[in-house]
C-alpha positions as CSV (number, residue, x, y, z in Angstrom):
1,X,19.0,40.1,21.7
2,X,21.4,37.4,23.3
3,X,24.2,35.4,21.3
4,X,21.6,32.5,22.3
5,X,18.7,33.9,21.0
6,X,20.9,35.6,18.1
7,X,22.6,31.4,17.3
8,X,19.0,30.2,17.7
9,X,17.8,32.6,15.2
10,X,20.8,31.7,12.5
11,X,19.5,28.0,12.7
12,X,17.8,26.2,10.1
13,X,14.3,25.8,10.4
14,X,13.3,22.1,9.7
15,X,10.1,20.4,8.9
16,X,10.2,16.5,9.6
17,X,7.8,14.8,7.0
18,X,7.7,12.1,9.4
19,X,5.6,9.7,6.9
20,X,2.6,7.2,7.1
21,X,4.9,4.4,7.8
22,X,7.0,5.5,10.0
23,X,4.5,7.4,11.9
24,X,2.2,4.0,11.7
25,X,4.8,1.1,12.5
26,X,8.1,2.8,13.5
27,X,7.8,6.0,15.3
28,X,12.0,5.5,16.0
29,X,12.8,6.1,13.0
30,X,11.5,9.2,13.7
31,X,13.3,10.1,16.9
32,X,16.5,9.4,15.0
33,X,15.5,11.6,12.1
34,X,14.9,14.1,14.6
35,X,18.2,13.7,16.5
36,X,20.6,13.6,13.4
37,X,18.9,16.7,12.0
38,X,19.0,18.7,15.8
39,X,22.3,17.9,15.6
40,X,23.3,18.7,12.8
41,X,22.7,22.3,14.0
42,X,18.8,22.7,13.0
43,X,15.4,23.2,14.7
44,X,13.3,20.3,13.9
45,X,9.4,21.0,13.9
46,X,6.8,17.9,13.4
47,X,3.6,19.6,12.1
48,X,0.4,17.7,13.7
49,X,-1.4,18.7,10.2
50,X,0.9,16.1,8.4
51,X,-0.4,13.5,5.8
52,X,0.4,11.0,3.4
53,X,2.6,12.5,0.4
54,X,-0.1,11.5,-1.9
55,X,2.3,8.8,-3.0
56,X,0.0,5.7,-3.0
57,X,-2.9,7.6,-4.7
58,X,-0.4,9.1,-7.3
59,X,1.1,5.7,-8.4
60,X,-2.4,4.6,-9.1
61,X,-3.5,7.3,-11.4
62,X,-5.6,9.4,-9.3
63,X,-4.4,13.1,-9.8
64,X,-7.1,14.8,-8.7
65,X,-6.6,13.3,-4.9
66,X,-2.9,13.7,-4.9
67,X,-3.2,17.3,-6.0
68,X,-5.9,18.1,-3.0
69,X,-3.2,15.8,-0.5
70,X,-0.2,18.1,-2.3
71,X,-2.2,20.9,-1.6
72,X,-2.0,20.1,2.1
73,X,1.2,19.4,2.5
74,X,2.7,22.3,0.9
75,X,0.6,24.7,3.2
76,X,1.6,22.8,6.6
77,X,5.6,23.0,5.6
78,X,6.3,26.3,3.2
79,X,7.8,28.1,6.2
80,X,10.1,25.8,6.8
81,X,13.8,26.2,5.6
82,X,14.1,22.7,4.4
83,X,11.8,19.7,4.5
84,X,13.2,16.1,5.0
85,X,11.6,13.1,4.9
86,X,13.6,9.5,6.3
87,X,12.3,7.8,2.9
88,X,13.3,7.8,0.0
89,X,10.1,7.7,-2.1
90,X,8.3,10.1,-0.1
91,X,11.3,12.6,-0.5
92,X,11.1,11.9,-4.2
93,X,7.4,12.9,-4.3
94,X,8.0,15.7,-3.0
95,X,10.5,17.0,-4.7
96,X,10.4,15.6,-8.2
97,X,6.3,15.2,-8.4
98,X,4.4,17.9,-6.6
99,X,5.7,20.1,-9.2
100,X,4.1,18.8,-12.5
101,X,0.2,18.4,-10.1
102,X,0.4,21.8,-10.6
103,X,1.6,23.0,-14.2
104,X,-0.1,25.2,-16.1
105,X,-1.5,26.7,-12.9
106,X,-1.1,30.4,-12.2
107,X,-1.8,29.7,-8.2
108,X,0.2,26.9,-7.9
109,X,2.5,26.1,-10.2
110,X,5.2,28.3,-9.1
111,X,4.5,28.0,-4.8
112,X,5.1,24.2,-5.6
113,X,8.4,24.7,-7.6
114,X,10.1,26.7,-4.3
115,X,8.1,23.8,-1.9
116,X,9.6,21.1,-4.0
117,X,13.5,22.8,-4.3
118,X,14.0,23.1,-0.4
119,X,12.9,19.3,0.0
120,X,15.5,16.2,1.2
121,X,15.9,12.6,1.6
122,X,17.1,12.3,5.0
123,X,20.7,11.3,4.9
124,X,21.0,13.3,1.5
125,X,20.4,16.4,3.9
126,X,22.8,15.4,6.3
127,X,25.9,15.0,3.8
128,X,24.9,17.3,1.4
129,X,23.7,20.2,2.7
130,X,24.9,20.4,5.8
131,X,27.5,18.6,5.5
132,X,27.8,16.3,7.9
133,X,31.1,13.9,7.8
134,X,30.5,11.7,11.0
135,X,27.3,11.0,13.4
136,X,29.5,10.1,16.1
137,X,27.7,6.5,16.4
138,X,29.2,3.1,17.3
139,X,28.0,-0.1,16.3
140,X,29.6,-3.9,17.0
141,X,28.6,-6.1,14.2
142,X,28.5,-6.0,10.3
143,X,26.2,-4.0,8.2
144,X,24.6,-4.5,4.5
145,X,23.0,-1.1,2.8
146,X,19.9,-1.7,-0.1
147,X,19.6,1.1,-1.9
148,X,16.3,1.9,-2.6
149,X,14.4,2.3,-5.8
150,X,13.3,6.0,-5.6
151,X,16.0,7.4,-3.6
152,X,18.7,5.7,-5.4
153,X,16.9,6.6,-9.7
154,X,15.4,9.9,-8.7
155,X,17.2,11.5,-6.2
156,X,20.8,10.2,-6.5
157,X,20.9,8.5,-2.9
158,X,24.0,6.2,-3.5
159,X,27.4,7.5,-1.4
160,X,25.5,9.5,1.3
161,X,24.3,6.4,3.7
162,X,27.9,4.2,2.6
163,X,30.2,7.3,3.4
164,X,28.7,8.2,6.8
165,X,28.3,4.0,7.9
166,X,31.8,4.2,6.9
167,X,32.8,6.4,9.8
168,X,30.1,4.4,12.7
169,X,32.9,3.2,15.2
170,X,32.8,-0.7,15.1
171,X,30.9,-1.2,11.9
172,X,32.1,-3.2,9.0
173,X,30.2,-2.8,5.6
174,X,29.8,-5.7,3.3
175,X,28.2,-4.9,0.2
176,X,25.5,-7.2,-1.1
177,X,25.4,-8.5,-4.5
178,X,22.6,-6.5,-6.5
179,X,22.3,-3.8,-3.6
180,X,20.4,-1.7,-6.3
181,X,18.0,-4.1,-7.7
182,X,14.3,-3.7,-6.6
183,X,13.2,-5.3,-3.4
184,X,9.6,-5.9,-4.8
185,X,8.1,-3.5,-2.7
186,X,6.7,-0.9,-4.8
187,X,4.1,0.4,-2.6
188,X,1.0,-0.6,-4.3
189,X,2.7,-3.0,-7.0
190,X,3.4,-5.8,-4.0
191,X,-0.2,-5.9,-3.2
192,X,-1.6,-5.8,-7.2
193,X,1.3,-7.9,-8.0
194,X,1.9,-10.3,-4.6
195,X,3.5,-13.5,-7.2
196,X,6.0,-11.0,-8.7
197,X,6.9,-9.1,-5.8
198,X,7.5,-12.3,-3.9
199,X,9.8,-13.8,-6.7
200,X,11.8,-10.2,-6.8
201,X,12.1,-10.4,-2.6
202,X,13.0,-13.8,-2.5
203,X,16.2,-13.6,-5.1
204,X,16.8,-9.9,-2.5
205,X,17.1,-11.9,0.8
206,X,19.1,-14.1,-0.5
207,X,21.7,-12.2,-1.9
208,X,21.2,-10.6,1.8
209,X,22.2,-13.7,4.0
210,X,24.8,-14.4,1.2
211,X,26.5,-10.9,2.1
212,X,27.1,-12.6,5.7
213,X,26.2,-9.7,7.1
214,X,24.6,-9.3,10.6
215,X,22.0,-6.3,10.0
216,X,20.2,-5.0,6.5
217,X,20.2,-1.3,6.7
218,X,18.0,1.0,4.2
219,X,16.9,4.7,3.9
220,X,13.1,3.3,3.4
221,X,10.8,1.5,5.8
222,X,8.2,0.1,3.1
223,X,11.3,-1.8,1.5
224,X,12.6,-2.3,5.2
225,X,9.4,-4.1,5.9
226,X,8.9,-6.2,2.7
227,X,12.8,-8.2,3.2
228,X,12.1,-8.2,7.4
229,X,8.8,-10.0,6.4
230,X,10.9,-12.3,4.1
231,X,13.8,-13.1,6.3
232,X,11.5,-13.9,9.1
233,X,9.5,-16.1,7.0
234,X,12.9,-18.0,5.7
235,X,14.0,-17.8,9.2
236,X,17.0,-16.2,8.7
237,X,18.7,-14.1,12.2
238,X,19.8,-10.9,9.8
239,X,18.4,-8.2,11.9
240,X,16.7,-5.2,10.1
241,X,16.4,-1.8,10.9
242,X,16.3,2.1,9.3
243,X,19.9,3.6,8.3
244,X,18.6,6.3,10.5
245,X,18.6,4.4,13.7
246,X,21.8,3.0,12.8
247,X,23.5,6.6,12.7
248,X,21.9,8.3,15.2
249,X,22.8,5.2,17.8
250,X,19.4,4.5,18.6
251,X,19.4,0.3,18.0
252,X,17.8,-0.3,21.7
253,X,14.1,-1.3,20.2
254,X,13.7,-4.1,18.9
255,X,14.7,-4.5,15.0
256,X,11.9,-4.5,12.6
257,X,9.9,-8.0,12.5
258,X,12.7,-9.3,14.7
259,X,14.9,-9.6,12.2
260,X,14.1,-13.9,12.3
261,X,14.5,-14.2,15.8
């Protein structure tokens, strides 16, 4: 064997959950996910078989769907050393809720419990398991960083995304007041919920423009897309994009609902 093949073969093996919404309405966040991870030192694989999490059917009481979905995805990524998903939420269902579809299950129970302990929120992957300290990115202009419900409550996403913004050449963070309160997204809950969710968004962009920030920067594109949709709406010129994109210096596509402009 050669020292290639032999420093190809020592490489983490990676399976991108590349999710519904990123897959659906901002495939870049997925090319950055990708290039942080490769280069990071790890083989990225995108498997064509991919679904939903099971997420949306899970939050609204259907087990019996989310356990067939679950079923899916564990089959399509159990080879893989690790796998990391660019959301928060969809990391979080992974690892903290695929585990209890199958309790009590002689089959299951046990191939979801190693599934579940090998799977990462994006930037929690970078900076905690592989330890990544700087990106190497450069970015002129002020940043503000939401921190999202799930990846914040369940999965202890807090320091990761500020520590490595911290060290993008050019970039000044100014924290937000409330960064950790609720956008109103909640999936399901801003549809079911649209009078509630747009009182909870609407006290969230403003305690974004009051930040005087020039970009709003998250780890999750369904709370990404709920305060772009705001900020347009109150025409404000805060630009919006994934934290990804940010770190892998990939801001050349348009920001998401173009950021008021």
């Amino acid at each position: 064997m050669t020292s290639n093949a032999m420093n190809a073969a020592k490489r983490p093996q990676v399976g991108l959950f590349a999710t519904c919404l990123v897959d659906l309405f901002r495939p870049s966040v997925g090319f950055a996910s990708v290039k942080l991870i490769e280069d990071a030192g790890c083989d990225v694989h995108v498997p064509v078989a991919q679904t939903c999490c099971g997420q949306p059917a899970y939050n609204s009481g259907d087990r019996a769907d989310t356990r067939e979905i679950a079923e899916q995805v564990i089959e399509a990524f159990e080879g893989f050393d690790f796998v990391v998903a660019p959301s928060g939420s969809c990391a979080s269902m992974l690892k903290k809720h695929y585990p209890g579809l199958f309790a009590g299950d002689a089959a299951w129970e046990d191939r979801a419990r190693k599934f579940s302990e090998k799977c990462h929120e994006l930037v929690s992957f970078l900076a905690d398991v592989m330890m990544v300290r700087n990106t190497g990115a450069s970015l002129e202009g002020s940043v503000t960083y939401h921190d999202s419900c799930s990846g914040l409550r369940e999965l202890g996403v807090r320091e990761q995304p500020r520590k490595l913004l911290a060290q993008v050449r050019g970039a000044d963070l100014k924290e937000m007041t409330d960064s950790d309160v609720c956008c109103g997204f909640g999936g399901t809950f801003c549809v079911k919920y649209s009078d509630i969710s747009n009182a909870i968004v609407t006290k969230k962009v403003t305690n974004i423009d009051a930040s005087g920030a020039d970009m709003l920067l998250a780890g999750d594109l369904g709370c990404l897309m709920n305060m772009a949709g705001k900020l347009k709406r109150i025409g404000s010129k805060v630009e919006v994009r994934h934290v990804a994109e940010v770190l892998a210096g990939m801001t050349d596509k348009a920001p998401i609902a173009g950021g008021g402009k």
